[in-house]
N, C-alpha and C positions, 0 to 999 in steps of 0.2 A: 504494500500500500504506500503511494507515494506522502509523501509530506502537505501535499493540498488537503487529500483525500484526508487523510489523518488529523487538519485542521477544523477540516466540513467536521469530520465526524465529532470530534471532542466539541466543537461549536452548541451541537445540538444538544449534548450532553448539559450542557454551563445553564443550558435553557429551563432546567431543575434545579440549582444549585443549589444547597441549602447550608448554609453558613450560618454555626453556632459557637459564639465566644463561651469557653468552661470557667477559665481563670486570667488576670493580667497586672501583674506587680513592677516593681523595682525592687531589687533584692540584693544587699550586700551578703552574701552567700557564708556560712562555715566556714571552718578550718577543714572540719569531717566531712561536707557536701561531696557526694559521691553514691552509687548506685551501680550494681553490676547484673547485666544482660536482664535488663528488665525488656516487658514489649508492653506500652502503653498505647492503648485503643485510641489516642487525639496526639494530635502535631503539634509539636514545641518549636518556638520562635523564639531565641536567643537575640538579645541586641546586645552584645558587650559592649560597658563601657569604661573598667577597667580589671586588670588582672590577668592571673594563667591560669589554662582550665585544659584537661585533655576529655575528649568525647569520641567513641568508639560506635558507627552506625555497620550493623554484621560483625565484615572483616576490616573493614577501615577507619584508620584514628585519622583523627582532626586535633585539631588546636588552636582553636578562634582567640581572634585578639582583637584588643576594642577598634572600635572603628565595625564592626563586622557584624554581619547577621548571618545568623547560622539557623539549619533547619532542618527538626528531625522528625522524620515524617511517620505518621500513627502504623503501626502494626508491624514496625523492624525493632530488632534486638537493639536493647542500646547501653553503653554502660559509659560512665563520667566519673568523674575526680577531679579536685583541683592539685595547683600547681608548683612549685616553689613558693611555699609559704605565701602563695597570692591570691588568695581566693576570690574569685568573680564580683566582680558590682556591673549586676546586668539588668536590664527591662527584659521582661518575656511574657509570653502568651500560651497559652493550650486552648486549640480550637480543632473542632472536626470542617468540614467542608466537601462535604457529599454529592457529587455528580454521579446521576443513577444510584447504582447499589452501592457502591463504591467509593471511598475517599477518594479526592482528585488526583493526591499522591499517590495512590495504588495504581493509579489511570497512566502517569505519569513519570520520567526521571528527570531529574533534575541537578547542576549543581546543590551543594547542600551550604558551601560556605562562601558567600561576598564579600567584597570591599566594600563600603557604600560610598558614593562619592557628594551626598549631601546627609552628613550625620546629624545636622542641627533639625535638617526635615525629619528623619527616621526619628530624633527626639521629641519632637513635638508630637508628631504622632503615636508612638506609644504615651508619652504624659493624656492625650486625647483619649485615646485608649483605657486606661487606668483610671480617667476622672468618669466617664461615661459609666465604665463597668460598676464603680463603686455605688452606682443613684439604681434607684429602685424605682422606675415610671419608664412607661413603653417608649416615650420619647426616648429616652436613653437607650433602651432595646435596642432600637431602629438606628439610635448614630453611631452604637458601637459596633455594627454591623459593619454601618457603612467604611466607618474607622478602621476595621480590622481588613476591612473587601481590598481597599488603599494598599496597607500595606503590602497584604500577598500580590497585589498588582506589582506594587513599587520590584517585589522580589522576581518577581516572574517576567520580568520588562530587561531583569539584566541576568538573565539565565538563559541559555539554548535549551529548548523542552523538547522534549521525543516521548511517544509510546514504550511504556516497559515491554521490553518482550513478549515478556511471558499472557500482556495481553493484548497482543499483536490480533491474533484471531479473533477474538471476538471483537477488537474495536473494525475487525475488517469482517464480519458480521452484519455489526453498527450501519458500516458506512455501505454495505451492499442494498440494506433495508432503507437508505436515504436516498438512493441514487436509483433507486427502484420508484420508490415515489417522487424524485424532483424529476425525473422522464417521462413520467404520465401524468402529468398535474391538469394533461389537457383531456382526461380519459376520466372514464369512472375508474376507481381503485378500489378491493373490496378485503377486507381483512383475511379469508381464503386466500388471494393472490399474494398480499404482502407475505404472507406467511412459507407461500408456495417458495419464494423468491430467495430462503435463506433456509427451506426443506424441514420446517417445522411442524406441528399439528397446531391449527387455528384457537384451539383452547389454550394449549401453550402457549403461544406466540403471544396469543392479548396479555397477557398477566407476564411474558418476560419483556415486552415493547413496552407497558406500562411502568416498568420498576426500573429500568433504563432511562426512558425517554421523560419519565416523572406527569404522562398523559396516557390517555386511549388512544389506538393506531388512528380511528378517523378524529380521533381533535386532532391530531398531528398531521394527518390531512390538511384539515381543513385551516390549519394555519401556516399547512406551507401556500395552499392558494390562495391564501390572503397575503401574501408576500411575495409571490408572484403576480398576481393584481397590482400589486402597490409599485412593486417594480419596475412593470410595462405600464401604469399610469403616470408615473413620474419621468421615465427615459425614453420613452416613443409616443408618437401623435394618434396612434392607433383607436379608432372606435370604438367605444365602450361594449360594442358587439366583439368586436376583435378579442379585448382585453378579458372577456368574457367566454369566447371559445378558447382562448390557449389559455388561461384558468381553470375549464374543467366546467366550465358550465354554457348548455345548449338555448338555455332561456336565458334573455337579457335581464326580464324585470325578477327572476330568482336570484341570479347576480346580483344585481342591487340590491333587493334585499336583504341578501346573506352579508355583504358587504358592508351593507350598514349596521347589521348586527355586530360583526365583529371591530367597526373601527367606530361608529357613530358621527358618521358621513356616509354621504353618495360619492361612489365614484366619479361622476365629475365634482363635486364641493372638493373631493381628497387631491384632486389635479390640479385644479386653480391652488391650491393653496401649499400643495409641495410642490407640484413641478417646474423648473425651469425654462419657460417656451423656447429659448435663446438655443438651449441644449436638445430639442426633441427631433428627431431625426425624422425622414420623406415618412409620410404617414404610409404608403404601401409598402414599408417593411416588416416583414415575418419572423417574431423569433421561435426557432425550432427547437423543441425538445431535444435533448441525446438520448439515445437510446441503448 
């Protein structure tokens, strides 16, 4: 599976995501802090910012130094110690982050340790972090979320990510079950077929498309051709009958009001109002499904 294919697929995945902060401090650490080949069920986010610490993820040691954010990701062996009489003064976090069944980090590999090159940002943002976690009102819920979302962003923005191997197949599964539906978005699609497409039984396949995809196979349908619609309304001049048959739908005014369902606009109201006229290309252009 190329690296596009493997970005389609983890895309869809994110489309569930469910991010939950457990704990988030500043902690000048023991003399004794230390722990051997434990496997903790949530990911630990290290921000040192002073001290010696050795960290052991499997077969491999580490040895983060301040400036650095280090990351150990939920359900690998891990074992720590501090270092010449220097024991850590770090911010840290324990959170899970669940795309499909799956943590994101089971989904994926990653470096585990950077350099940061704005540490007064990464501070701020855990102090953000920290002050949010401590209040007790949804308000707070909702911006330590968002506060935590940042960071793993911030991390994942200066790391090369790849699929783990070992779930190469099934993210190429994933991505046959995606590519099966953005190819007939201009067809009826029926959960028999989806299912036909990756040689599953129809009963199975709802209930494992579900736990993956964090939806039913035709919501997931029906919101790739609402994105599809929105797509060829915004970047082609194409007739709302056009935009409507390579959508997957043979009635205009069912189109509209599926369409309105799902955005609360008309397809023309959604066109005046995002698309570009400047950028819309000869109205008798076709965009073709792959097949």
């Amino acid at each position: 599976m190329n690296r596009t294919s493997e970005q389609n697929a983890l895309s869809d995945l994110l489309q569930s995501l469910q991010l939950n902060l457990l704990m988030a401090h500043k902690t000048q650490v023991s003399f004794n802090w230390g722990e051997t080949e434990s496997v903790p069920e949530y990911n630990k986010l290290y921000f040192i910012c002073e001290g010696d610490g050795w960290i052991r993820i499997g077969n491999d040691d580490y040895y983060p130094k301040p400036g650095q954010l280090f990351l150990t990701p939920a359900h690998t062996t891990v074992s720590f110690s501090t270092l010449n009489n220097r024991p850590y003064l770090k911010y840290w976090c324990h959170f899970n982050i669940m795309a499909g069944p799956l943590d994101l980090f089971q989904w994926i590999g990653v470096p585990l340790c950077i350099n940061l090159e704005d540490v007064s940002s990464m501070t701020g943002l855990f102090q953000e972090l920290i002050a949010w976690h401590a209040q007790d009102s949804i308000v707070a819920r909702l911006r330590e979320k968002a506060v935590l979302l940042e960071i793993v962003s911030c991390f994942l923005e200066s790391v090369p990510i790849q699929v783990l191997q070992h779930r190469t197949e099934e993210m190429n599964r994933l991505r046959v079950i995606q590519q099966y539906v953005d190819s007939r978005l201009h067809t009826s699609i029926s959960i028999d077929q989806m299912a036909e497409s990756v040689h599953l039984h129809p009963n199975y396949f709802s209930s494992y498309f579900k736990k993956h995809f964090g939806l039913p196979p035709l919501k997931y349908v029906s919101r790739k051709r609402t994105d599809r619609a929105k797509q060829l309304l915004t970047t082609t001049s194409l007739s709302i009958k056009e935009v409507a048959d390579q959508s997957g739908f043979k009635e205009t005014n069912h189109f509209t009001k599926f369409f309105r369902k799902e955005t609360s606009l008309t397809p023309t109201d959604y066109r005046a109002a995002y698309s570009d006229q400047r950028l819309l290309p000869p109205a008798n252009i076709i965009i073709k499904a792959h097949s």
